[in-house]
N, C-alpha and C positions, 0 to 999 in steps of 0.2 A: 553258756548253756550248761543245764546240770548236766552229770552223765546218766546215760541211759543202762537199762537191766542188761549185761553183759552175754547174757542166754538167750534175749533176744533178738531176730536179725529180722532184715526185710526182706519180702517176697519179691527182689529183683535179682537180675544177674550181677549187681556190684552191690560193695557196700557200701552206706553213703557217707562212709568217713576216707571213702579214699579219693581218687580225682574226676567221681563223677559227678558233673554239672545240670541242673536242671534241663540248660541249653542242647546240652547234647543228645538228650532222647526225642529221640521222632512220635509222635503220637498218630496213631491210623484209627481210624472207625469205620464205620459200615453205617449206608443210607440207604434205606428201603426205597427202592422206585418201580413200578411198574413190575412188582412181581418179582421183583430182582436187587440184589445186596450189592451197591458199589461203593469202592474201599477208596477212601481220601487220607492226605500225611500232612502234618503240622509239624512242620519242623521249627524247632529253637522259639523264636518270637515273629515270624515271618507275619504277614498281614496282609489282604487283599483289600483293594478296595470296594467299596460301600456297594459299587451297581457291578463288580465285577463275580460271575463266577467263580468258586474254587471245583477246580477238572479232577475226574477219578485218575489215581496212580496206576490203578492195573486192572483188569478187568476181574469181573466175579468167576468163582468156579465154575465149572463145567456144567454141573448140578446145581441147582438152586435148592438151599435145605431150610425152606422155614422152619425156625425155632431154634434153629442151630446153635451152639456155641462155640465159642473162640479162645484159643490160647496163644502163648508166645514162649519160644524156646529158643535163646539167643537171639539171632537174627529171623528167624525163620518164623509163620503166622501158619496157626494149624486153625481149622474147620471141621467141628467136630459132630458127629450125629442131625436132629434136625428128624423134621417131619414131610415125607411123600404124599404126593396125591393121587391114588391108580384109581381110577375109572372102572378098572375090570375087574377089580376086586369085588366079590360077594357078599361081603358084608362090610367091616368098619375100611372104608376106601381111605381113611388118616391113617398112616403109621409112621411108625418110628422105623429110623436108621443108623446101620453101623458106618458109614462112611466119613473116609479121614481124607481131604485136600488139605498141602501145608506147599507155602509160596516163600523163598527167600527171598527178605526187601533187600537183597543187596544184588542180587542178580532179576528185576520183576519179569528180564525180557524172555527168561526159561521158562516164564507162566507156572499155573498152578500144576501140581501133581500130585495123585491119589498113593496114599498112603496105606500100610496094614490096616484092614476094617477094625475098628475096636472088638470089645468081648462081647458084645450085645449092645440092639440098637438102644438108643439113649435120646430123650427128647426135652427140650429146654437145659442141657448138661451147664456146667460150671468147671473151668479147667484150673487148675492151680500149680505152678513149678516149684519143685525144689528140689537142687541139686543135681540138677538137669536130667528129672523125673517129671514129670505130667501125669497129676491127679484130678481124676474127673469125678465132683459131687454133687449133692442135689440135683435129680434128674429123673425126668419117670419112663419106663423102658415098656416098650410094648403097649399093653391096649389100656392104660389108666394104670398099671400100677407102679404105686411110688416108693424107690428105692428106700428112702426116707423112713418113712413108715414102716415097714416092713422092719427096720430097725428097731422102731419106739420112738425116733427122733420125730418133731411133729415140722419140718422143714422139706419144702419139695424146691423150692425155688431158690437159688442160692445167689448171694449180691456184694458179697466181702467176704476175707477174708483174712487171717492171721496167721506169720509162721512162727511159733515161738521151739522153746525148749531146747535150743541150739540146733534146729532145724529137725526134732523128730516129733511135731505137733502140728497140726492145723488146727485154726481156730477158722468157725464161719457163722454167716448169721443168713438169716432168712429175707426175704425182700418184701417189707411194708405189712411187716406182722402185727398183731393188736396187741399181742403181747410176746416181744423177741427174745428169746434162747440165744447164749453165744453156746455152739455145738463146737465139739472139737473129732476130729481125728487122729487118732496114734498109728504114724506110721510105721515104726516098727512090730507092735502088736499088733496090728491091722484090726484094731477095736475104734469103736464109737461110742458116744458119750456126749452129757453136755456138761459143758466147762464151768455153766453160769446160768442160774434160771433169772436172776434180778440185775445183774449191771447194767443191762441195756434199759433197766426201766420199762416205761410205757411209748419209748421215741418210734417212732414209724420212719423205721430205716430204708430208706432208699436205695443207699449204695456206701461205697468206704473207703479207705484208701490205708495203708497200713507203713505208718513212718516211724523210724526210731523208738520202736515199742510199744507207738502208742496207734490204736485204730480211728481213725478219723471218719465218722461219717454224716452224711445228710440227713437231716429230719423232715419229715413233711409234714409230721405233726405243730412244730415247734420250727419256724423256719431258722433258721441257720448252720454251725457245724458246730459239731461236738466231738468230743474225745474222753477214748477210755485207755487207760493203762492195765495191760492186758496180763502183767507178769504176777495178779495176783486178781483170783475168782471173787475175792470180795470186796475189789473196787466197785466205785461208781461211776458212770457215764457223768462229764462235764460240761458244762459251754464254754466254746474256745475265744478267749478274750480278740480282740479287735474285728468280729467278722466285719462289724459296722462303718468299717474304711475300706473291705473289701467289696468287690462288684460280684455276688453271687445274685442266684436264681430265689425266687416265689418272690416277697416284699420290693425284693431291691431291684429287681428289672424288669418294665413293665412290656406286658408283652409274653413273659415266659411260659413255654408248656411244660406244664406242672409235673405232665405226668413222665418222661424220660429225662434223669440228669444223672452223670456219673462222676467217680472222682477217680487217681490213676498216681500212685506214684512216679516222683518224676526222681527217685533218690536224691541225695545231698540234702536231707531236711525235708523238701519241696512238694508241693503233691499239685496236681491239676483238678481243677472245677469247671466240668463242661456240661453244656444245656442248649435246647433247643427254643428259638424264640420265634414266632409269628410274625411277618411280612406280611404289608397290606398292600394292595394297589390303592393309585389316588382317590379311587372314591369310596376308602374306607373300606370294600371288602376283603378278607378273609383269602391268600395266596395259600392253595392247597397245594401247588406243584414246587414250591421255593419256599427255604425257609433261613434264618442262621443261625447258625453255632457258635457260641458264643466258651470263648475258654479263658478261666483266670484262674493263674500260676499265683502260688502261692507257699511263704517261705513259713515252716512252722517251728517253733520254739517253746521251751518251758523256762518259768521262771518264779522262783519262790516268793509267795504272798506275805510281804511282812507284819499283814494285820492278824492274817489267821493262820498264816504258818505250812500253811497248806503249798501243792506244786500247782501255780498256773499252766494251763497253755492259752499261747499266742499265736495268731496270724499276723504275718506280715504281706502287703501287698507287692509282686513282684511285676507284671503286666497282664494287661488283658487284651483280645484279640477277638476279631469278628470275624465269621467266613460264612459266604453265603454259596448254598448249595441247593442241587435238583432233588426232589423227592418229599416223602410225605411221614418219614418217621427217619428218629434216629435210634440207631443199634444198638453197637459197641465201640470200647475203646480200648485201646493196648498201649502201651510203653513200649517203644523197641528202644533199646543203648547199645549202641556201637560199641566194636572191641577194643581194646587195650590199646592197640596201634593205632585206629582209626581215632579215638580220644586225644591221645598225644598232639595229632596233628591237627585237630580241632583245638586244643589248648593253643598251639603255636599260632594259629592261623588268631584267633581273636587276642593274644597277645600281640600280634604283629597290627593288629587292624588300633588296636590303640596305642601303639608306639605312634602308626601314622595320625591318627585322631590328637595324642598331645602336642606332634609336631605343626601340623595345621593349626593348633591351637596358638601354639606360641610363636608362629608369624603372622597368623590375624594380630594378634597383640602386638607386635614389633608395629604392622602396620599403621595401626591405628595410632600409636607413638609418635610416629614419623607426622602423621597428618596435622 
């Protein structure tokens, strides 16, 4: 693989040049049912079968905050602002809210707990980590007004984004824009800005995923994935060579809603492509209480074009998985990675599991000798 801009890092808690493995990050998301957000885990490659249920991991917050957004800070899954409904209110009965529930997946049985309210309520927020900081963008606070705006930035809804400049930058883009801005943040300055009025072209972004420099995202205009190399404003957006042996969403799986799919860094290269697909009962209608979710992992790479000289990127296919679930929308998604300790012992344990795997191997072979 070429090497990557040295200034820029990913928006995880590792890097993915040290020993973290696709396998080892647990993916959780949120499925709208009845009024209510309940949180599912995908761990490694696990798979249920076809008529089986996948069960929620822990129950929802206390509060129910339509609109809400979600973050991830190590181990721990924060709940972030979100929309009320009071009855008793005299005039707009929708508001915005400041409140913080954060649950740690490595204890779930302590349950959720409310945390310092944010600085103001915030409605549809975007969280983003670095450096074990949580930054909340694109969001509109109170009665219609958007933070965004109010900037000069023309983004309220936020769906990716980028950590470059040796982690004192965010890069973000908007969700299913006609015509998308890559906007950035300067964390230190604590200024705004956009970074890019034309890389992104005319693609109707979806969502992204941000690997080894390069932001990867979904088009809905133009079905498949694309990538842009983000360490210099006058790149251009690409299509990423092999999607066409991957198993993604709109052309390639019939059945898919169109309208929610996400992508989720999984470090070491790898990114996730997850989507929501339609179940029918036997006579053909339409399952509005069940649906599945469908995830394919996915190894990505660059590699120089020797016709035009130029830097490919590549997909490589790593598996794909079906889970089928209660409810009538899908949410979000997070990357949780295990620590340092917890890693190792994961390393050891699927080392161990294919020492036994080659041994079994090579006394079916003896056997079969024998016979």
């Amino acid at each position: 693989m070429l090497p990557t801009d040295p200034n820029t890092s990913m928006a995880t808690p590792f890097s993915s040049s040290g020993e973290l493995d696709y396998e080892d990050a647990s993916i959780y998301f949120r499925v709208e049912r009845n009024n209510a957000y309940e949180w599912y885990v995908i761990e490694g490659n696990s798979k249920t079968p076809e008529d089986e249920l996948l069960r929620p991991i822990f129950p929802p917050p206390p509060k129910h905050q339509s609109r809400s957004g979600c973050g991830v800070l190590g181990s721990t899954i924060y709940v972030l602002g979100g929309i009320e409904y009071d009855p008793d209110r005299p005039y707009c009965r929708l508001f915005a809210c400041d409140d913080v529930f954060y649950m740690d997946t490595r204890r779930p049985s302590c349950g959720w707990k409310k945390g310092c309210p944010m600085t103001r309520p915030r409605d549809t927020p975007y969280a983003v980590t670095v450096d074990g900081k949580m930054y909340v963008l694109g969001c509109i606070v109170g009665r219609g007004y958007d933070m965004m705006s109010h900037r000069g930035l023309r983004c309220s809804t936020v769906c990716g984004h980028a950590v470059t400049d040796n982690k004192r930058k965010i890069l973000f883009h908007g969700c299913r824009e006609q015509h998308p801005r890559l906007y950035s943040y300067d964390i230190e300055s604590d200024t705004w800005g956009i970074y890019s009025e034309s890389s992104l072209g005319n693609h109707g972004i979806s969502s992204s995923a941000f690997v080894d420099g390069i932001l990867y995202c979904m088009d809905r205009n133009f079905p498949g994935i694309y990538g842009l190399d983000v360490s210099n404003p006058e790149n251009q957006i690409q299509k990423v060579l092999g999607c066409d042996q991957c198993c993604l969403p709109h052309e390639w799986y019939e059945g898919c809603l169109r309208e929610d799919e996400f992508m989720v860094s999984l470090g070491n290269s790898s990114l996730a492509v997850i989507w929501p697909a339609c179940r029918r009962d036997p006579d053909g209608h339409l399952d509005r209480e069940r649906f599945d979710v469908c995830c394919s992992k996915l190894k990505m790479s660059k590699c120089l074009n020797a016709t035009t000289g130029q830097i490919d990127f590549v997909a490589t296919p790593l598996s794909i998985s079906y889970y089928s679930v209660m409810g009538s929308k899908l949410v979000d998604f997070l990357a949780v990675f295990p620590s340092k300790k917890v890693r190792r012992k994961m390393k050891q344990a699927r080392m161990q599991r294919a020492t036994v795997a080659a041994i079994t191997t090579r006394i079916a072979r003896r056997k079969r000798r024998r016979e």
